[in-house]
GUMIKE-243932 format. One record per residue (C-alpha): residue number from 0; x, y, z. Coordinates in Angstrom, 1 decimal. Layout:
! GUMIKE-243932
NODE   pos        u        v        w
NODE   NUM        X        Y        Z
...
This chain:
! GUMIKE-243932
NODE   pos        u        v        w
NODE     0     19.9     -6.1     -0.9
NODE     1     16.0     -5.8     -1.5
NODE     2     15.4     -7.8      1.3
NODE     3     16.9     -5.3      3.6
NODE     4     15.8     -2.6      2.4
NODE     5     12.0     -3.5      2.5
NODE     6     12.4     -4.8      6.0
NODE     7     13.3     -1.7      6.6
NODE     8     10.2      0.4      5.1
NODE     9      8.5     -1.9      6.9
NODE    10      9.7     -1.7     10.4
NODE    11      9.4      1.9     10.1
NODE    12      6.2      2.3      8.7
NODE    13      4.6      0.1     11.4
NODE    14      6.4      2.7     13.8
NODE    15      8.7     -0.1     15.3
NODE    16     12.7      0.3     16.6
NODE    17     15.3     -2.3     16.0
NODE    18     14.7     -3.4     20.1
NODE    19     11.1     -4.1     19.6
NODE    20     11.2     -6.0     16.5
NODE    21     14.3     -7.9     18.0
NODE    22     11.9     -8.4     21.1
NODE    23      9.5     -9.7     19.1
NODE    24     11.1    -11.7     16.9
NODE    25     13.6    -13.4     19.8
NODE    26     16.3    -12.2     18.2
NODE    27     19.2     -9.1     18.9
NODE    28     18.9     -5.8     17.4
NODE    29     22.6     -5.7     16.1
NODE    30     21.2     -8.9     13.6
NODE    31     18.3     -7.0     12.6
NODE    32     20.3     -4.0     11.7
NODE    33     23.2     -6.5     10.0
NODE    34     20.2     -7.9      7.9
NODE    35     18.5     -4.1      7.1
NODE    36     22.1     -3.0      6.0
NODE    37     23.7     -6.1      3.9
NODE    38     25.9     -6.7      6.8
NODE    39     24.7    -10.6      7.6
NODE    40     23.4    -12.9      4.8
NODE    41     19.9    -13.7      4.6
NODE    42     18.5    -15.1      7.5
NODE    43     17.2    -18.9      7.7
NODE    44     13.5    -19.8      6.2
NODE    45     11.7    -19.7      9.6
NODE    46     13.2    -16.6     10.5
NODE    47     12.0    -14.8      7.4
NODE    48      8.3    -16.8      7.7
NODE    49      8.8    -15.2     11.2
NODE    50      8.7    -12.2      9.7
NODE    51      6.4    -12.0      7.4
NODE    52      3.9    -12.4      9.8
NODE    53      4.5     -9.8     11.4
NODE    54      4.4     -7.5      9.2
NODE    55      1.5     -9.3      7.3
NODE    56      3.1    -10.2      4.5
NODE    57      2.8    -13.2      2.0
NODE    58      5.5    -15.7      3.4
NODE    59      6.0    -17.3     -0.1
NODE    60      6.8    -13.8     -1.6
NODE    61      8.9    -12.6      1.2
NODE    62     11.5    -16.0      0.9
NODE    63     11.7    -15.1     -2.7
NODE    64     12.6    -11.5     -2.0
NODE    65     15.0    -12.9      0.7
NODE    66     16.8    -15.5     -0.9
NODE    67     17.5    -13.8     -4.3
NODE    68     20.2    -12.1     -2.4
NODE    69     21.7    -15.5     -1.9
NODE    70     21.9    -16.1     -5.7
NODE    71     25.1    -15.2     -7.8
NODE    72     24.6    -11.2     -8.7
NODE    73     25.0    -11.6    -12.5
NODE    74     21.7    -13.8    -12.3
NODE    75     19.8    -12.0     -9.7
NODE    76     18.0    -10.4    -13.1
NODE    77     16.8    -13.0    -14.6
NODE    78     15.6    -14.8    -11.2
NODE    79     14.1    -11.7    -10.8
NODE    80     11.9    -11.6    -13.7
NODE    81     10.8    -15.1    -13.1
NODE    82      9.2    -14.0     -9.5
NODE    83      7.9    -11.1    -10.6
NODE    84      6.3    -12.7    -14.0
NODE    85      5.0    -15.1    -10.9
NODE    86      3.4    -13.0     -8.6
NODE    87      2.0    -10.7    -12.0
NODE    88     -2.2    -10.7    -11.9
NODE    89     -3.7    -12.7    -14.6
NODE    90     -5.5    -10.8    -17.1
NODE    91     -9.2     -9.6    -16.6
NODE    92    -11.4    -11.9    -18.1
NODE    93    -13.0    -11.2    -21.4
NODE    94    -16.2    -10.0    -21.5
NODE    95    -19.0    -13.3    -22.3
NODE    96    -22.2    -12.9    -24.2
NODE    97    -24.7    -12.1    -22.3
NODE    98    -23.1     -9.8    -19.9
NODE    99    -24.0     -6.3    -19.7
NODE   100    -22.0     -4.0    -22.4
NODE   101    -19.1     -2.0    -20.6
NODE   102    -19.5     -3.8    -17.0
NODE   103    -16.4     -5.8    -16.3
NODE   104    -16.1     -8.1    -12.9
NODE   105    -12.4     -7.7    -12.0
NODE   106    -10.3     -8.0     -9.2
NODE   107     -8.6     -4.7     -8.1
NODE   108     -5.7     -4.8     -5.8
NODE   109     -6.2     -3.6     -2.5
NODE   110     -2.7     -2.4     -1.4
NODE   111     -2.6     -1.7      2.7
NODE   112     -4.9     -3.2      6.1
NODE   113     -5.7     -1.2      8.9
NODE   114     -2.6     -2.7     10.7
NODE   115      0.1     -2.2      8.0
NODE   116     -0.9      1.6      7.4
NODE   117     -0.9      3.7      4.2
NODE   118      1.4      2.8      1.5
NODE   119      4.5      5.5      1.1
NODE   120      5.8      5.2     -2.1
NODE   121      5.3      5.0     -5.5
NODE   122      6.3      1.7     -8.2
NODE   123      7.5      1.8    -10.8
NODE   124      4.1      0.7    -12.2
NODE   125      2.7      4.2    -11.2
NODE   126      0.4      2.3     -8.7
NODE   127      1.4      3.1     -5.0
NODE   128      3.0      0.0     -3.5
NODE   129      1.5     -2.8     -2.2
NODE   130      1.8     -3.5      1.0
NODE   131     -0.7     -6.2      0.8
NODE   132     -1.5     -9.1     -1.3
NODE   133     -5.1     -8.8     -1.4
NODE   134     -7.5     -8.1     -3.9
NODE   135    -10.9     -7.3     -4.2
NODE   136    -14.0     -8.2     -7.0
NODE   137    -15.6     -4.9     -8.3
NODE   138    -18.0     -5.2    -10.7
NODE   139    -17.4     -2.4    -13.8
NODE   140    -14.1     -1.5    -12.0
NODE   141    -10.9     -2.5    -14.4
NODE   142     -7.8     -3.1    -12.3
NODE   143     -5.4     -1.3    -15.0
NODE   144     -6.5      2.0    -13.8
NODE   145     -7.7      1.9    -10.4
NODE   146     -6.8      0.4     -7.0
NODE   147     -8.1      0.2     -3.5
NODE   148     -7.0      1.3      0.0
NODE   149     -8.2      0.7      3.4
NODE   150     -9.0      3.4      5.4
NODE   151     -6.8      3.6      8.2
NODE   152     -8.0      6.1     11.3
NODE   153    -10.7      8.4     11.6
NODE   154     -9.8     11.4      9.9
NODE   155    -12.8     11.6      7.4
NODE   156    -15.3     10.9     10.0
NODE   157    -18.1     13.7      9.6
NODE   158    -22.0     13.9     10.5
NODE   159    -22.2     16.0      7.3
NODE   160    -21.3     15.2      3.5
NODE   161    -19.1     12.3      2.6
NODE   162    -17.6     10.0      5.6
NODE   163    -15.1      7.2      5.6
NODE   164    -14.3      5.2      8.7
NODE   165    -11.6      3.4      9.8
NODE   166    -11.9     -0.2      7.8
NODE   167    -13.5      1.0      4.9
NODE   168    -12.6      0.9      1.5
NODE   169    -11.8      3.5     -0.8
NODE   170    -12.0      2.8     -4.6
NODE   171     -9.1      5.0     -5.9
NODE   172     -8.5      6.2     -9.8
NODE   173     -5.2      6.4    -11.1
NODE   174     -6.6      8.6    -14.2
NODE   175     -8.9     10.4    -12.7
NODE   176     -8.7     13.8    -12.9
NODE   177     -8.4     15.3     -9.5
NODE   178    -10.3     18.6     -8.7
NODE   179    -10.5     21.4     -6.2
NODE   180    -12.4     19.8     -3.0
NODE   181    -12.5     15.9     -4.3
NODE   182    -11.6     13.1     -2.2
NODE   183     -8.0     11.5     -3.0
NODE   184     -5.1      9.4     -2.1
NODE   185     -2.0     11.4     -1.4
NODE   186      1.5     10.4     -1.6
NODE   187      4.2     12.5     -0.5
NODE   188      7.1     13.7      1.9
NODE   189      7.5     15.1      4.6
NODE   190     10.4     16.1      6.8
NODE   191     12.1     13.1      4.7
NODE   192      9.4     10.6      5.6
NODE   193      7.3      8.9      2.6
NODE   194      3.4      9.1      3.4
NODE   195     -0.2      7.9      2.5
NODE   196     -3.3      9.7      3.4
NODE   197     -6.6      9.6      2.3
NODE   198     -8.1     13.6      2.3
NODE   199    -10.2     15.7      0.8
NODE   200     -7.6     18.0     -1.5
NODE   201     -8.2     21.5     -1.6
NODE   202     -5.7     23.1     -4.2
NODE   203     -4.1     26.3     -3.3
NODE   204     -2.9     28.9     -5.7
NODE   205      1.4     28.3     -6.1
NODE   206      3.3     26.3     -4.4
NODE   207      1.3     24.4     -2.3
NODE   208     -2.0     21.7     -1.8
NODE   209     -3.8     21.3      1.5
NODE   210     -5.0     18.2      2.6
NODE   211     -7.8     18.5      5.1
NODE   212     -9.7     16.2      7.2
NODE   213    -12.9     16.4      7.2
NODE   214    -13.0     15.3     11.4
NODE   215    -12.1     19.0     12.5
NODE   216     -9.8     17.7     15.3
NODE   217     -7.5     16.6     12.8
NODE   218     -4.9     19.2     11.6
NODE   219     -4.6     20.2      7.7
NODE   220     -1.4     19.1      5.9
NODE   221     -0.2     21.4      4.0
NODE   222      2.5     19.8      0.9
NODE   223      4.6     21.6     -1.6
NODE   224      3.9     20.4     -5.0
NODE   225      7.4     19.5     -5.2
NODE   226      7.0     17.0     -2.6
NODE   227      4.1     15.4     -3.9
NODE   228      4.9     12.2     -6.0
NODE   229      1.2     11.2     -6.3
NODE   230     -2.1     12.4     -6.1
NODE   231     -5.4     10.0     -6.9
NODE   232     -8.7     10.9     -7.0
NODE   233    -11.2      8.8     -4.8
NODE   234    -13.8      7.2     -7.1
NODE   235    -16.1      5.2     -4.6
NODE   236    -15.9      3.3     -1.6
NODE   237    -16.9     -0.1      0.6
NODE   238    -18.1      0.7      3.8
NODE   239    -17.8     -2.0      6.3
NODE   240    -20.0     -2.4      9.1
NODE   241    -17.9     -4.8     11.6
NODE   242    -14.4     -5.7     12.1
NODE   243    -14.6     -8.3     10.1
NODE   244    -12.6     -8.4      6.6
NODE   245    -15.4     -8.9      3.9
NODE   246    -15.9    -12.0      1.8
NODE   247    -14.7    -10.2     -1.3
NODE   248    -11.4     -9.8     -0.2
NODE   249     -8.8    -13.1     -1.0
């Protein structure tokens, strides 16, 4: 049940128990679990539009996801294709005479808010996985190799060098190659838990990369390689001056 299962990432990524989303929701925890584990069927339209909200997700999307569980499993394929071939990004725009050579005006996704946190796991389109259904014009930036994330705390906060505060936008590569001391977006595990961070990567001899902050009165997290299923270099960023999501951003 894909339903489940991302209601699930979800929940716990936004740090909430069964109780409180069943508070918040109006509903009992003993559904919520029935619905995270393929226990109940799919719950009713307003329910799921119920949740989408809270967890900031496109309500459209999240009905889909929810009722192709409710469709016979030797079709669930094919109805899956179709949404996805829906909810696929049109193609960037060609180039038109009279444009500058090499500078392309695409729209880059922008996988995570400040209230949904950093995405924790990787798709199968090497991207890390949206949380979000946002995206954001760049001029010369082309969406098949690089993505954006919103800075979420203030961990990279510094009077000196490079600083990104909470809100701001980092411009991430996916082919970048990532050096000794660059900025990145790090995906990895620890003590079982899938994370996101934005860090400045500083890569030890062996087994192991640090991540440091470059606020010192955040700690260094130290990953083996072997738990690290993606590591992006930081290209650029967006910094926003107010609270307010900029007019880029659809």
């Amino acid at each position: 049940m894909e339903f489940g299962r991302r209601l699930r990432d979800l929940r716990k990524q936004k740090g909430m128990t069964l109780e409180t989303l069943a508070t918040k929701i109006g509903s009992s925890k003993g559904y919520l679990s029935g619905i995270e584990n393929e226990k109940v069927n799919p719950p009713t339209e307003k329910f799921v539009r119920k949740l989408a909200r809270i967890f900031g997700q496109d309500e459209v999307g999240f009905l889909k996801l929810a009722y192709l569980d409710k469709i016979p499993r030797s079709l669930q394929p094919e109805f899956s294709r179709m949404a996805g071939a829906e909810a696929s990004p049109a193609p960037a725009p060609r180039q038109r005479a009279g444009e500058s050579s090499g500078v392309v005006s695409s729209a880059i996704p922008l996988l995570n808010s400040v209230t949904l946190g950093y995405p924790g796991r990787i798709a199968s389109s090497g991207f890390p996985e949206a949380l979000a259904n946002d995206r954001i014009a760049i001029p010369g930036v082309h969406p098949t190799h690089t993505f954006a994330v919103t800075v979420c705390g203030n961990a990279l906060v510094s009077e000196e060098g490079a600083s990104f505060k909470e809100g701001d936008i980092a411009l991430v590569s996916r082919s970048g190659k990532v050096e000794d001391g660059d900025f990145v977006f790090a995906v990895y595990t620890e003590k079982g838990q899938r994370q996101g961070q934005v860090r400045q990567v500083m890569l030890q001899d062996g087994e192991t990369v640090a991540l440091q902050a470059t606020n010192r009165s955040y700690p260094i997290i130290f990953v083996k390689r072997a738990d690290l299923d993606g590591l992006f270099k930081v290209i650029g960023k967006i910094e926003i001056f107010t609270s307010v999501v900029p007019a880029a951003v659809r």
